[in-house]
Every structure is written in C-alpha cells, then in structure tokens.
C-alpha positions in Angstrom: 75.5 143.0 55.0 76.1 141.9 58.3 78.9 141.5 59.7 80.3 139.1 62.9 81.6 140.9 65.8 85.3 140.2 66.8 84.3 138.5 70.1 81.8 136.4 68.3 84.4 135.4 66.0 86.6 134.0 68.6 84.0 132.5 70.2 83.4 130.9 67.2 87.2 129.7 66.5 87.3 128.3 70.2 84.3 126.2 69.3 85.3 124.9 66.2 88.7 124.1 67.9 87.6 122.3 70.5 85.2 120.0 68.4 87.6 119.7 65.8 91.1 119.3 67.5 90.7 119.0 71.4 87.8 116.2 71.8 89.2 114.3 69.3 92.6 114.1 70.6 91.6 113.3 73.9 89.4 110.9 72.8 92.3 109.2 71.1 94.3 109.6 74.1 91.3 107.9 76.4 91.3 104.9 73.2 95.3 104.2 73.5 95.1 104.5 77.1 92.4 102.3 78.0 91.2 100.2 74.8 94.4 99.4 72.4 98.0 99.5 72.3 99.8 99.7 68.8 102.8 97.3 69.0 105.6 97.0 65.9 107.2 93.9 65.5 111.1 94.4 66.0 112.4 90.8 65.5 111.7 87.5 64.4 111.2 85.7 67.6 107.4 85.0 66.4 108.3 84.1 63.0 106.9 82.6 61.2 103.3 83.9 63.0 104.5 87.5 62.8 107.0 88.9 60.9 109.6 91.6 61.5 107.8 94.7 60.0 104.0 93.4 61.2 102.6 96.3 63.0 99.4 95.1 65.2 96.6 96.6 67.4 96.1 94.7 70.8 93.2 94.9 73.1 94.0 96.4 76.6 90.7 95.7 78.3 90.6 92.5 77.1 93.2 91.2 80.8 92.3 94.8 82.4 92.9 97.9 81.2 95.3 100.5 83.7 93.5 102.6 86.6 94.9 106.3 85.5 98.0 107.0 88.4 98.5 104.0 89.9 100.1 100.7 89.3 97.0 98.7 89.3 94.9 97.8 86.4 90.9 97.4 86.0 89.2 93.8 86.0 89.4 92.6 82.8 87.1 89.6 81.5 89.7 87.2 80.9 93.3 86.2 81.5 96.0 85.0 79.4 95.3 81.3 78.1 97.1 78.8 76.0 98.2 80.1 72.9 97.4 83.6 73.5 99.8 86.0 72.0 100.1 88.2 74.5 102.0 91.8 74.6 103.3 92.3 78.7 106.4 94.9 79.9 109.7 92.8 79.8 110.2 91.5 83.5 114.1 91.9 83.1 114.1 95.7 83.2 113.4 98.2 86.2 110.0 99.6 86.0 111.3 102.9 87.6 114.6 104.2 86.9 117.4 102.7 89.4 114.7 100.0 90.6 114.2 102.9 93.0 110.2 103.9 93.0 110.8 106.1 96.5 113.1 108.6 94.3 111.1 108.8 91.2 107.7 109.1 90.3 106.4 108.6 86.3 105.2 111.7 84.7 104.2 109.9 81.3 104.2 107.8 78.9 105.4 109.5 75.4 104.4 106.9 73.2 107.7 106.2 70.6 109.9 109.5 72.6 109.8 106.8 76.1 108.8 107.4 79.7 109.7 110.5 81.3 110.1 110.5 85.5 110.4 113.1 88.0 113.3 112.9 90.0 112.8 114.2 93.8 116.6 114.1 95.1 118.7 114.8 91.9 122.4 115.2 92.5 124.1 118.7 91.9 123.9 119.3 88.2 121.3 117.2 87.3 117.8 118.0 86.1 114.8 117.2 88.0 113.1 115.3 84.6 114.6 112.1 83.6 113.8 110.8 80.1 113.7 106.5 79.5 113.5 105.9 76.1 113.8 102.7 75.2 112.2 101.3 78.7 110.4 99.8 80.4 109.9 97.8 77.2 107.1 95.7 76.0 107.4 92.2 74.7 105.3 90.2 72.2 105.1 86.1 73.3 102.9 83.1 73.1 101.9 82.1 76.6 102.3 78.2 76.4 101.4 77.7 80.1 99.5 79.1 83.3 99.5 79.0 86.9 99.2 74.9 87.5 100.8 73.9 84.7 104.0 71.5 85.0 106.4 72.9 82.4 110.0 71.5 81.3 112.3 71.6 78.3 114.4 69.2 76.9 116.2 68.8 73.8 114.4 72.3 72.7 111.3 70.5 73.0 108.6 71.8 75.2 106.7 69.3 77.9 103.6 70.9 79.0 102.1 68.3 82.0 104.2 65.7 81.3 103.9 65.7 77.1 105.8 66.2 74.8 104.7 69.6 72.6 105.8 68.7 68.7 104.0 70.8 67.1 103.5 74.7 67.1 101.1 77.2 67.1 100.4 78.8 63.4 103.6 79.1 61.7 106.1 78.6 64.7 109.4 76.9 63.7 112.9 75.2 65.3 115.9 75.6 63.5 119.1 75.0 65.7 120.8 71.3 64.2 122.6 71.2 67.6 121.3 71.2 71.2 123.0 72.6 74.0 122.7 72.8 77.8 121.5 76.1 77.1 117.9 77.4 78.8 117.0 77.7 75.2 117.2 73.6 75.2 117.6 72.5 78.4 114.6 73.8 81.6 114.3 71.5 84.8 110.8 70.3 85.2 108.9 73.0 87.4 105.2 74.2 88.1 104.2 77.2 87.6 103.1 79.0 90.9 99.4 80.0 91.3 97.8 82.8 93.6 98.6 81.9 96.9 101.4 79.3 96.5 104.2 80.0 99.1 107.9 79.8 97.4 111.0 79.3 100.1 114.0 81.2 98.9 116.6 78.2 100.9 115.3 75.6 98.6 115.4 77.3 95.0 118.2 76.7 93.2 119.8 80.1 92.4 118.2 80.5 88.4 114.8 79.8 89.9 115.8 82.2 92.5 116.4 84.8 89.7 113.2 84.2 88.5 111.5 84.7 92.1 113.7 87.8 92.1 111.8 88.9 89.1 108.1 87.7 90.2 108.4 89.9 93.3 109.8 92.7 91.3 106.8 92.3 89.3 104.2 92.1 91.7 105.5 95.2 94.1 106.2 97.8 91.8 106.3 101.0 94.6 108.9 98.7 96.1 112.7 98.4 95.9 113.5 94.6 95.7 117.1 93.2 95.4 119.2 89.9 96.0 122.1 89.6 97.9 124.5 87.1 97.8 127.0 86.4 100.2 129.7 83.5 99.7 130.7 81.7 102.8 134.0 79.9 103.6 133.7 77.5 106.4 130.6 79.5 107.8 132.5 82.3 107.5 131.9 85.5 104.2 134.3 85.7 102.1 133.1 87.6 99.3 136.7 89.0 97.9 137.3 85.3 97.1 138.7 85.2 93.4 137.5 81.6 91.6 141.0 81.0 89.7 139.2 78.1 87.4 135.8 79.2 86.8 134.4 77.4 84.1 131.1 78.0 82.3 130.1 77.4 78.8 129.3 79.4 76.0 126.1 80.2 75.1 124.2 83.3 73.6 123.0 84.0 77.0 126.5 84.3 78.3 127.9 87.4 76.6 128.4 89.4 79.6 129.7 86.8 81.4 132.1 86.4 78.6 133.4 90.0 78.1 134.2 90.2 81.6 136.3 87.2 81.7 138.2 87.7 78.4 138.6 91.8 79.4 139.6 90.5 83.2 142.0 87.7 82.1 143.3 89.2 78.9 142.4 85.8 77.3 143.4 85.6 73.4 141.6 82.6 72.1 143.7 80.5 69.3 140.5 79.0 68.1 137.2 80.1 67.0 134.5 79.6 70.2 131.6 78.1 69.3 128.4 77.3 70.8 128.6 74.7 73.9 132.7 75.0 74.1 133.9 75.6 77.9 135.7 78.1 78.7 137.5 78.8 81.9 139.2 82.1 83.5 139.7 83.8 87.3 137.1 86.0 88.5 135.8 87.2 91.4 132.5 86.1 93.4 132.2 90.2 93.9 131.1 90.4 89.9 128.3 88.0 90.5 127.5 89.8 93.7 127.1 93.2 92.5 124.9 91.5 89.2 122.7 90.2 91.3 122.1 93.0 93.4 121.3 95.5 91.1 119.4 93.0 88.6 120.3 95.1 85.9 123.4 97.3 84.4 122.9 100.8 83.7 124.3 101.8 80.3 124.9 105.5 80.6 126.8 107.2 83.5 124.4 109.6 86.0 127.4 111.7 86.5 128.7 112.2 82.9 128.2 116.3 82.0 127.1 115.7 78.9 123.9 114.0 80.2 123.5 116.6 82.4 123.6 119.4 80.2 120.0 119.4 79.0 116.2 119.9 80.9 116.6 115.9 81.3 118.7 113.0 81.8 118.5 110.2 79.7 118.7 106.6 81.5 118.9 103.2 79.7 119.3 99.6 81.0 120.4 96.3 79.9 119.4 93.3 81.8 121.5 89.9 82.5 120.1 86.4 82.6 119.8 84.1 85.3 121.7 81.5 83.8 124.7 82.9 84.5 124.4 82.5 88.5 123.7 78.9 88.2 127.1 78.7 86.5 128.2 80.4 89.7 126.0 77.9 91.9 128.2 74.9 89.8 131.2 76.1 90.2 130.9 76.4 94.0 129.8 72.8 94.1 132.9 72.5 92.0 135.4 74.0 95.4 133.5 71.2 97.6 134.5 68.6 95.9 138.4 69.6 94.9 140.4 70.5 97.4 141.7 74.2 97.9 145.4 74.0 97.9 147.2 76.3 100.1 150.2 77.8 101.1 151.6 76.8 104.7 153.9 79.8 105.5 156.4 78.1 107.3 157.7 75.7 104.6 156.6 77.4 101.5 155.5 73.8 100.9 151.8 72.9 99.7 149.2 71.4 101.6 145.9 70.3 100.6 143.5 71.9 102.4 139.7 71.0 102.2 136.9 73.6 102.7 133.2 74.1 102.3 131.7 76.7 100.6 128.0 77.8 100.1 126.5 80.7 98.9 123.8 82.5 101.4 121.1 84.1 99.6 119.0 87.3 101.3 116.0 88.4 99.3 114.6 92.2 100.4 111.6 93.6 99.4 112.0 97.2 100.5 114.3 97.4 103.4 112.5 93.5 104.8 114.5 90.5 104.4 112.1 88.1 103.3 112.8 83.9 103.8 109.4 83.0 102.0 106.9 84.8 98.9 103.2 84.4 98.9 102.5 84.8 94.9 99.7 87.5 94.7 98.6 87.1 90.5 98.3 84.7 87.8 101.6 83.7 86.4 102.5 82.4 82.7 105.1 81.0 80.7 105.8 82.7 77.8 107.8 81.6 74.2 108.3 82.6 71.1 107.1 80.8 68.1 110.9 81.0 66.7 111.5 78.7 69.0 115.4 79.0 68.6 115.6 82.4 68.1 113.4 83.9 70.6 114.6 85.4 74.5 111.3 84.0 76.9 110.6 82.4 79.6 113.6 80.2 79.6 115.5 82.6 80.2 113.8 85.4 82.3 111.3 83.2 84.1 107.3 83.8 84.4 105.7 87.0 84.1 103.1 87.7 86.6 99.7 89.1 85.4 100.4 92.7 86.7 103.0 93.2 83.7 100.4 91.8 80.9 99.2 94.8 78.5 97.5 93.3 75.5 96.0 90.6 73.9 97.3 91.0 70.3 94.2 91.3 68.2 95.2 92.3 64.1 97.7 93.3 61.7 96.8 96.7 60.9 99.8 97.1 58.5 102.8 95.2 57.5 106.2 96.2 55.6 109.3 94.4 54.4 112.2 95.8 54.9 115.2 93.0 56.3 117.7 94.0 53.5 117.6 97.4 54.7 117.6 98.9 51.1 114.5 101.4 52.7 115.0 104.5 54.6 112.9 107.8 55.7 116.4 109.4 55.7 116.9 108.4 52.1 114.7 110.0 49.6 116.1 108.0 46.8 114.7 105.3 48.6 111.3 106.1 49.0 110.0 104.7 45.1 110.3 101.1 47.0 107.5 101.7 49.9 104.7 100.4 47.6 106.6 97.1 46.9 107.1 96.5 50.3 104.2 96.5 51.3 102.7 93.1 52.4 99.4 93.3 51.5 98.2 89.9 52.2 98.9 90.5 55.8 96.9 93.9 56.5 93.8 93.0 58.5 94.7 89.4 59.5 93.2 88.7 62.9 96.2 87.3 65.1 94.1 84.4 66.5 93.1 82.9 63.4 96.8 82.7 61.7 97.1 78.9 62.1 
C-alpha cells in the first residue's frame, strides 16, 4: 500500500485550503466591496415600501463602485433618478473621527463591528487604533429630486417644479393630523444646485448655510471644514452675549435645543409641551457657536480611563439639525426690532437703548476661509416614504453624489419582530423565528413594489 509522504500531505492541505477557504473568502470580500452592500432596515421611515425587519441587497456599481484606498469611487453607469431608493452615508456625521482626516487615516471597514482608524498623534494613554461603531452610518431614502429641480414643502406636501406631489411612491404614507412650521412641513422654495453652480455664503440664510456646511463636508472628505459664527453688536463681536428671551418652538428636531434650555434655566413646566408650543428661556449665543463649529457632538469623552484602557478607543457622534440656527437667525432679527434696555450707571434709571445685531458667518475648508463654493457632484434630495416619520432632506439638506453607495435592488429576507417578544439572547424565544418570518416579502425586487 502506498503511502503519502508528510510534505506531500501538507502540500495537499495547503491546496485544499486555499481553494476551499481562502479564494472563496476573498472573493466574497471583492463581491461586498465592489458589487453589493447588504443593508437591514432599522426603522419605519420607508414604511410602508420597506418595513422595519426587511433586510436588502443593493447594487454598488450600479452609481460607482469605491476605488480601494481612496475616497473616490469608479464611474458607474447611472446616477440617482426620481424615485430611486437609494442607500448613501448619512451627511450629518463626520466621515473621520473629530472631522479631522490629517490625524486619522481609516484602517477598515468591519462590516456590523464599525470602522476602525489609525490615530497618528494620540494623547498620553490612549491607543493608536480607534474603533467607530455605529458610524459613519448609512441611510436608506427615496431621492424625490436632482440637481435642477425646484423643490419646496408646504403643509407636509411636497412641490417638485412648481406641483404639487399627492401621491407616493409604492406604499408611502402621511399620518401627522396637525402641521407645524416644522422642516418636516414647512421647506422654502429652493433649487437644487448642479455641477458647477457657484453658492455665496453672505446670501444663504443660515439653515441653507447648514446645508452648504454639509455639501462641502461631503464633497472634501481629506479636508477639515467648519463654520464659524461670530455675533456682532453695532459692528462690534460680542459673542458672550446671553439672549434673555429666546424663543423657539418645539419640535422633534429641537431636542437638544431643548435640554439645554430647561438644564440652563432650571425650567419646570406646569403643563404638558406639545408639538408647535413656544417656549422661551436665556442662553448664550456661545452654545450655538460652539454647535456650529464642530457640526456634531461627541458622545463619549477622549479622556475618560476607561476608554482608554483597551488596544482601542471607541468614538461615537450624534449630529444636530440645522433648524435650530435659523431659530438663532429669528431671534436676532427679534433684538433689531425691540429695543435693548439698559442700565445708565449714574441714575440706576433705565434707558432704552437701540442696537443692531447681525450674525457674521466664516466658512473654512481646511485652514481657507472661503466667501463662495463651486459644487463639484450631482446633488439630490432625499425623503422617506413615511413621510411624517422619516429624518431627510428637510432636515439635513442634499447629499452630494460622493456619499451615494447603493441602489437598493431586493429583499433577500424579511422578519417581524416590533413587539420585541424575539431575542438571540432568549432561548425560550427562539420557537417564534418561523412565524416571523415574512415570506411574502423574500425576493421582492425594490423597484417593482408599487
């Protein structure tokens, strides 16, 4: 009988190995990379289109698939059209961690573990790796307009070149019975800026602002770009100014802007808020300041130990929405037209005294200021098919074609789960997996659910 040698027999394991495990796996890794990205549904912001629990496959190559170590991605054959549902990173969060691309470079992507960074000038204690879990995330929207179209909402309803939208795409739905002043109801008519257009950061009011803040972000990702806003008094800064009567009105949107002035003011409301009541406080123009130069807030401290203690440091951000510095633009309109009244020294008596205010707005894109953008991609406008429920475009403002990923192309599975009566961690539980299944919905292509 003959018998294998041992080298032979290694030979032979390494073979089978690599045909079996290695060229598989990096052919999966070349497929996610470059062909599809698997994307789960988290909320019902598409419903009723696509349902929390859908999980879906979406073409990458379909708007350009990404060019390995770089921030650039290849042609693709098309580009996002009406009533594409489109999967694209969420504009609101940094790309890098701290907005600050010079200090970090991205290692890779982990899949469902997060983005992991390397961080060139850690402080003492800290670990070279950083690990962003839940970010840069990725959004699923409907694109409901493109570069050249004249977009505006009123009354929740959207006007697309001057008509009024009623209907919606597939299974799309309103539900709110009132309507605010809210971005969610309310959008001043604007056109969405095409490859080449020139925006001039004087004569933006301060939400479109925002959303230029975000476009440039977008489109200049191995650049630091922030906003800063200085108020002025009579030509003069005076940024420690402290609004005594700030008024702005509640809206979902508004929650940070709503902590800080009940936590700042120590406010105990008698009556239950509700949606569209005012509500007024002192705070100081150096909160909005500070928002809108970092563009985002950092929800774990750099410096804590206990983040420090492992091979990496974990990062997370939250973002805030522009809404709430066109609040601050109306209340400094607001000082122009009452009078400031002060106290004359000598009499302890009080005179009226009138003032102008403005707010002076200085947009850098790495260390230049910049007075004017040239837009460099394709923009859209993005919604959700929840119409009420969804965080878009009205909020956040466009998203420029460098952020796309996907096209969303089909359901490849699909699981119910909203009373939360399922869970991995509960074995008890696990008898219910085949009745939650939703069948129906496994292989749907995305295109064709009208």
């Amino acid at each position: 009988m003959e018998q294998t040698s041992p080298k032979k027999s290694i030979k032979s394991f390494f073979k089978s190995f690599t045909r079996e495990v290695v060229v598989p796996v990096i052919l999966a890794l070349i497929v996610i990379q470059y062909v599809i990205q698997a994307f789960q549904i988290p909320s019902g912001s598409m419903e009723d289109s696509l349902k929390t629990g859908d999980f879906l496959l979406g073409l990458k190559f379909t708007y350009g698939s990404p060019i390995p170590f770089s921030n650039q991605n290849f042609p693709g054959y098309a580009e996002p059209k009406h009533g594409d549902v489109v999967i694209f990173r969420y504009p609101g969060e940094p790309e890098y961690p701290d907005n600050n691309p010079k200090r970090y470079t991205h290692l890779f992507n982990a899949l469902m573990l997060g983005n992991y960074y390397w961080d060139h000038a850690p402080e003492n204690g800290q670990p070279h790796i950083v690990h962003y879990a839940d970010g840069p995330k990725d959004y699923i929207k409907r694109c409901v307009a493109v570069s050249g179209d004249t977009v505006a909402v009123h009354g929740g309803k959207l006007y697309l070149n001057g008509k009024r939208q009623d209907s919606l795409p597939a299974f799309g739905k309103w539900t709110a019975s009132v309507r605010t002043l809210s971005p969610r109801d309310e959008v001043e008519e604007f056109v969405v800026p095409s490859v080449g257009d020139t925006l001039y950061i004087d004569s933006l009011p301060m939400i479109k602002l925002w959303w230029l803040r975000s476009l440039v972000a977008q489109e200049n990702p191995d650049s630091s770009v922030y906003l800063e806003l200085s108020l002025l008094r009579d030509g003069r800064e005076n940024n420690n100014y402290m609004f005594n009567d700030f008024k702005f009105p509640v809206e979902n949107d508004r929650g940070l802007l709503l902590n800080a002035m009940l936590s700042r003011n120590q406010t105990v409301i008698q009556q239950r808020l509700t949606l569209g009541d005012t509500l007024s406080g002192a705070i100081p123009f150096s909160y909005f300041r500070e928002l809108a130069k970092i563009g985002f807030l950092p929800m774990l401290d750099p410096h804590d130990p206990q983040l420090n203690s492992g091979f990496t440091r974990p990062v997370s951000y939250m973002s805030f929405e522009g809404s709430i510095l066109q609040d601050l633009e109306g209340n400094v309109k607001r000082l122009n037209v009452a009078p400031v009244v002060a106290v004359d020294s000598m009499d302890a008596a009080e005179v009226p005294e009138k003032n102008h205010f403005e707010i002076q707005r200085n947009l850098y894109l790495g260390s230049e200021k910049i007075d004017r953008y040239v837009v460099k991609y394709p923009q859209f406008f993005m919604m959700g098919d929840n119409r009420d429920n969804s965080a878009d475009s009205r909020y956040w403002g466009l998203v420029s074609l460098r952020n796309i990923r996907a096209k969303a192309f089909v359901i490849y599975f699909s699981f119910e789960n909203d009373d939360q009566k399922f869970s991995f961690g509960k074995p008890l539980t696990w008898w219910r997996i085949p009745f939650r299944i939703r069948y129906t919905r496994i292989g749907k292509i995305i295109d064709l659910i009208k």
